[in-house]
C-alpha positions as CSV (number, residue, x, y, z in Angstrom):
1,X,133.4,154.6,93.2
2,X,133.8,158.0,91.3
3,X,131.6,160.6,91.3
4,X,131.4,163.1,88.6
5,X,129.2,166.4,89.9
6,X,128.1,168.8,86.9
7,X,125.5,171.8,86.7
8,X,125.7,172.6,83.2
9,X,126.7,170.9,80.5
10,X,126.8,172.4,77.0
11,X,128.4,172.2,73.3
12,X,131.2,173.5,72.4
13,X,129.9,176.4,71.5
14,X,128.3,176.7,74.4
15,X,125.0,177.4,73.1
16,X,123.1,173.7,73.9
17,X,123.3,171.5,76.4
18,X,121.8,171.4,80.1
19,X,121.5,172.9,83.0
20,X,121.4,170.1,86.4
21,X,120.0,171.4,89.8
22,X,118.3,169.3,92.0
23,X,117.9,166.3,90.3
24,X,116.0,168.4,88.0
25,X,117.2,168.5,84.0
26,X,116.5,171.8,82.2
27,X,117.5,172.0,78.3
28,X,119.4,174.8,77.0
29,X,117.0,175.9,74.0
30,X,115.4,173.3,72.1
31,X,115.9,169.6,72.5
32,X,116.4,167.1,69.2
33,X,116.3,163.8,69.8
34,X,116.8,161.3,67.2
35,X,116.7,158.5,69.5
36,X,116.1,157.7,72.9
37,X,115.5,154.5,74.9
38,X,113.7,155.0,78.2
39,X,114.3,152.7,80.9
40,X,111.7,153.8,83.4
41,X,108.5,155.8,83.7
42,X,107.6,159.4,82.6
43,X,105.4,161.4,84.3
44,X,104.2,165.1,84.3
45,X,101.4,166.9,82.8
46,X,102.5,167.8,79.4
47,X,100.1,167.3,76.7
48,X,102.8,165.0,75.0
49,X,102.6,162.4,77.5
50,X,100.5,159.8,76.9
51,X,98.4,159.0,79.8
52,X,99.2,155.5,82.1
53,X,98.2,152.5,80.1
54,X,97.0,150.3,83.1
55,X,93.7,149.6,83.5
56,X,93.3,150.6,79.8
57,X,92.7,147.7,77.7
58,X,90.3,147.5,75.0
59,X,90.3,151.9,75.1
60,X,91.6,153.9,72.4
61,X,93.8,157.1,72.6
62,X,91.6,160.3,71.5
63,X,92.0,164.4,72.5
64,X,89.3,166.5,73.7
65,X,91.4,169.1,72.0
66,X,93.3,169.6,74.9
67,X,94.5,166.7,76.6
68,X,95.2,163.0,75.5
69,X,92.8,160.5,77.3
70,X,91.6,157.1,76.8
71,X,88.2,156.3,75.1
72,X,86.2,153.2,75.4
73,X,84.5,153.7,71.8
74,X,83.3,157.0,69.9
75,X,79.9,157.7,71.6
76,X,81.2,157.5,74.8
77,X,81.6,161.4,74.7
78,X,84.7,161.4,76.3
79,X,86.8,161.6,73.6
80,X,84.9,163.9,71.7
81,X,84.5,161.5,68.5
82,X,81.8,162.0,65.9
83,X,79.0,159.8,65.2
84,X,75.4,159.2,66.4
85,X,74.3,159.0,69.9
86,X,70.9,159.0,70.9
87,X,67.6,159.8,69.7
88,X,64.3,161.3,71.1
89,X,60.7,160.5,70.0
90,X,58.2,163.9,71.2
91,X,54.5,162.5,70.9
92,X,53.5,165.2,73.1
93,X,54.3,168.8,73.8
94,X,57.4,169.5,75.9
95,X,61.4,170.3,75.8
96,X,64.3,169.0,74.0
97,X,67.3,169.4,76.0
98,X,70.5,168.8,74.8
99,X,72.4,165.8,76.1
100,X,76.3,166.3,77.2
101,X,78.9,165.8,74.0
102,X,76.1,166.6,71.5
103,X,77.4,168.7,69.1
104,X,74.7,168.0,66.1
105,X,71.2,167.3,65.6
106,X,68.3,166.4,62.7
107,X,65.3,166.9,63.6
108,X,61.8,165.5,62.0
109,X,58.8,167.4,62.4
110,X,55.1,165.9,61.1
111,X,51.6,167.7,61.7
112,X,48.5,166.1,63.1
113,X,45.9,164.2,60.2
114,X,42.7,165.7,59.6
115,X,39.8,163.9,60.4
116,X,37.2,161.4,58.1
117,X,34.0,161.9,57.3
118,X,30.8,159.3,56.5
119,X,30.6,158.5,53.2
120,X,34.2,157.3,52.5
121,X,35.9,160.7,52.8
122,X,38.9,160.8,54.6
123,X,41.4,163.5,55.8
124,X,44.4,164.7,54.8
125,X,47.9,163.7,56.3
126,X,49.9,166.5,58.2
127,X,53.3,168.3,56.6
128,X,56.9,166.8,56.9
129,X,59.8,169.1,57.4
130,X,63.6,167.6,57.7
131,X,66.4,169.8,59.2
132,X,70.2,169.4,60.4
133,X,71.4,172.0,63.2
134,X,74.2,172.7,64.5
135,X,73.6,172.4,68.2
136,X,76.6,173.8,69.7
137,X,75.3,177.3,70.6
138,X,71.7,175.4,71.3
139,X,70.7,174.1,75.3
140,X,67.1,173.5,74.8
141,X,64.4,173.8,72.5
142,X,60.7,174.2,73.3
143,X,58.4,171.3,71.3
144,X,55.0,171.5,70.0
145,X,52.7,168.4,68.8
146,X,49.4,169.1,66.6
147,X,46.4,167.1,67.9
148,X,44.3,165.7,65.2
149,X,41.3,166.6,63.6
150,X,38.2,164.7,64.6
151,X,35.9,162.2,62.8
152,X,32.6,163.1,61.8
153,X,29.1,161.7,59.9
154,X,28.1,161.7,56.6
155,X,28.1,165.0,55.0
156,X,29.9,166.8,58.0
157,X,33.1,168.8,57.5
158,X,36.1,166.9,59.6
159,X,38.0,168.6,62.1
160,X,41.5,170.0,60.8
161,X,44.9,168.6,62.6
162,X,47.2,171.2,64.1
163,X,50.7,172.4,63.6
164,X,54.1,170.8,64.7
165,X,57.3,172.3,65.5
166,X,60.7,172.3,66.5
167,X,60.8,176.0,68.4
168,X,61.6,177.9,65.5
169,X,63.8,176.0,63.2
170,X,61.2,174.0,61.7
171,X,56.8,174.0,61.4
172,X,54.6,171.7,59.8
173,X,50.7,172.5,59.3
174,X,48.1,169.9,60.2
175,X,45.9,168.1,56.9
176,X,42.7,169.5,56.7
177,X,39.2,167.5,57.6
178,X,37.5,165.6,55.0
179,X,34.2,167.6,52.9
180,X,35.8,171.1,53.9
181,X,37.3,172.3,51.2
182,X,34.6,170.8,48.8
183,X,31.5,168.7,49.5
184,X,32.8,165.0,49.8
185,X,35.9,165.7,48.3
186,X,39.4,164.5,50.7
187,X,41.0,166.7,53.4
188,X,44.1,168.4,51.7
189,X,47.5,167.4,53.1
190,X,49.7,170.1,55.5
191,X,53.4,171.6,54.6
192,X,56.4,171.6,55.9
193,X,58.4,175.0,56.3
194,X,61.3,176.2,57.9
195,X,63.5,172.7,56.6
196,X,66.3,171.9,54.2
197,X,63.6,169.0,53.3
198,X,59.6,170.3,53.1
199,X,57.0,168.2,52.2
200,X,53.3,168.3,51.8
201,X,51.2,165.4,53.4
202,X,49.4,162.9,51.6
203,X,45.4,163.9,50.5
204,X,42.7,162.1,51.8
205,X,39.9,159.8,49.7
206,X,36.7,161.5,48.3
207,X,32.8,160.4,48.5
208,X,32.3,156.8,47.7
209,X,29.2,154.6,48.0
210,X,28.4,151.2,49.3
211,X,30.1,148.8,46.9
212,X,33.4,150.6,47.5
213,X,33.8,148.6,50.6
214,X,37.4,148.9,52.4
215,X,38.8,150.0,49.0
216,X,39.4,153.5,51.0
217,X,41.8,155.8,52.7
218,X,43.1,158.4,55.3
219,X,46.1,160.6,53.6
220,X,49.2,159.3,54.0
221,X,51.7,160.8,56.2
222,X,55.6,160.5,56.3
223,X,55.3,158.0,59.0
224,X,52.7,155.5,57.4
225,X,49.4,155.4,56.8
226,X,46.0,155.9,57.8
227,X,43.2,153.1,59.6
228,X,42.0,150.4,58.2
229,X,39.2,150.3,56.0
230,X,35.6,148.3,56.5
231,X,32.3,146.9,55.4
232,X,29.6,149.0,54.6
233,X,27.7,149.8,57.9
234,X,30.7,148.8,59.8
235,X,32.3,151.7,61.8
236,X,35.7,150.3,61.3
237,X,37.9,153.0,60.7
238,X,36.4,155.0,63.8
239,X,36.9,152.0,66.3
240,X,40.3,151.7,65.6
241,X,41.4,155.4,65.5
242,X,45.0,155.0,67.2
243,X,46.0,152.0,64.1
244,X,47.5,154.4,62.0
245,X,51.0,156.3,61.6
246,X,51.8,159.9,63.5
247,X,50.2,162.7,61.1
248,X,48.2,160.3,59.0
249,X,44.5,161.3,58.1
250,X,41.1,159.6,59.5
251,X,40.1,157.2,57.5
252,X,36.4,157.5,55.9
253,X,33.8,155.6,56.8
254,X,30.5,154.0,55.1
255,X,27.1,154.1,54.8
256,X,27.0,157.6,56.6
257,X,28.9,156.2,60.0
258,X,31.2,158.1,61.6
259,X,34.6,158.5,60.3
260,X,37.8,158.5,61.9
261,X,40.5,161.1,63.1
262,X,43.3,161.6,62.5
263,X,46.6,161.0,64.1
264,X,48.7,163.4,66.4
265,X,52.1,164.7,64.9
266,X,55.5,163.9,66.0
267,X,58.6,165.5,66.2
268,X,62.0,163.0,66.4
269,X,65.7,164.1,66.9
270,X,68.6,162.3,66.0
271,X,71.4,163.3,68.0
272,X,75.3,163.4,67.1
273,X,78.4,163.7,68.8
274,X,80.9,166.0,67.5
């Protein structure tokens, strides 16, 4: 058998070709090919091979902007796809941290309800405020819930709910307690600042007497809305204080018993890959 030993092989010219040492193939300026059939395996680290396809089924090829890899779907994180992830529900003070591959978030922020008062007077619901964020250049955020304001007895002022909020991006006041503002007249709703989307909570119900029955309400927050209403010299409302949405008012009560209060806020985030 022949052998036929080479180190360079070029063009006419001499201007293209390659240069053979060691096994090794190095072109001679840049390589055109208009077809090639491989009868074997490539391997290196170039960002133009595509990674081994065993063990891969069911995975798709993506780029972390850097390298090709295999994905299982798009919230896996890995391939740094786009679309939603998780989500986190705050019903009590604390911190948002940012899970790995988020690169987006919208966050909800509610106040706390006011509270009810004893002659059907109810409380206002707390503020809403909506808000998208970029969360790439964001690793925590600190979260505040508003308590609500408490029930009280006929003719008493309700206790006002407090604020909400998403660190600084986005605040929602609490409603205010029933017969504050004005004798026997509803608890006004809270406000949202600080969001692309603000929104006042609903008002709460004024003075009503005996043959109003349950026909009576707690402002109506973003989430839902307030406790159930009863029969006259029924404490209804009061007894079933946590039946109601996050940031909705205390309900009223009749026949001068104790109303209800309101609800704590809430603050939800949606989060996004990407």
């Amino acid at each position: 058998m022949s052998v036929l030993k080479v180190t360079t092989v070029t063009d006419l010219a001499g201007l293209g070709g390659f240069t053979l040492s060691s096994g090794s193939i190095t072109a001679n300026g840049t390589l055109k090919v208009t077809n090639i059939n491989i009868n074997g395996t490539i391997t290196g680290n170039s960002p133009y091979n595509i990674p081994s396809m065993s063990g891969q089924s069911g995975r798709f090829l993506s780029t972390n902007g850097t390298n090709l890899l295999w994905s299982t779907d798009i919230a896996s994180g890995s391939g740094g796809g786009a679309g939603f992830r998780s989500m986190q529900v705050f019903t009590s003070n604390g911190t948002w941290s940012k899970p790995n591959g988020v690169g987006s978030i919208k966050v909800q922020v509610v106040g706390a309800g006011g509270g009810g008062s004893g002659k059907c007077e109810s409380g206002g619901a707390g503020g809403f405020s909506e808000r998208v964020l970029d969360a790439s250049n964001i690793s925590s955020v600190s979260v505040t819930i508003g308590n609500p304001g408490g029930g009280t007895n006929y003719s008493g002022c309700g206790g006002n709910g407090n604020s909400s909020s998403f660190g600084s991006y986005a605040t929602c006041s609490g409603g205010t307690g029933a017969n504050c503002r004005q004798q026997h007249a509803g608890g006004v709703g809270g406000n949202g600042s600080g969001g692309t989307h603000n929104a006042y909570g609903g008002g709460g119900g004024g003075y009503g007497d005996w043959s109003n029955y349950g026909n009576h309400h707690g402002g109506v927050s973003y989430m839902g809305g307030s406790q159930p209403g009863g029969h006259q010299q029924d404490n209804y409302a009061h007894r079933h204080q946590s039946h109601c949405a996050w940031g909705a008012g205390g309900n009223g009560s009749q026949f001068s018993n104790r109303g209800a209060r309101g609800r704590e806020g809430v603050v939800v985030v949606y989060e996004y890959y990407g």
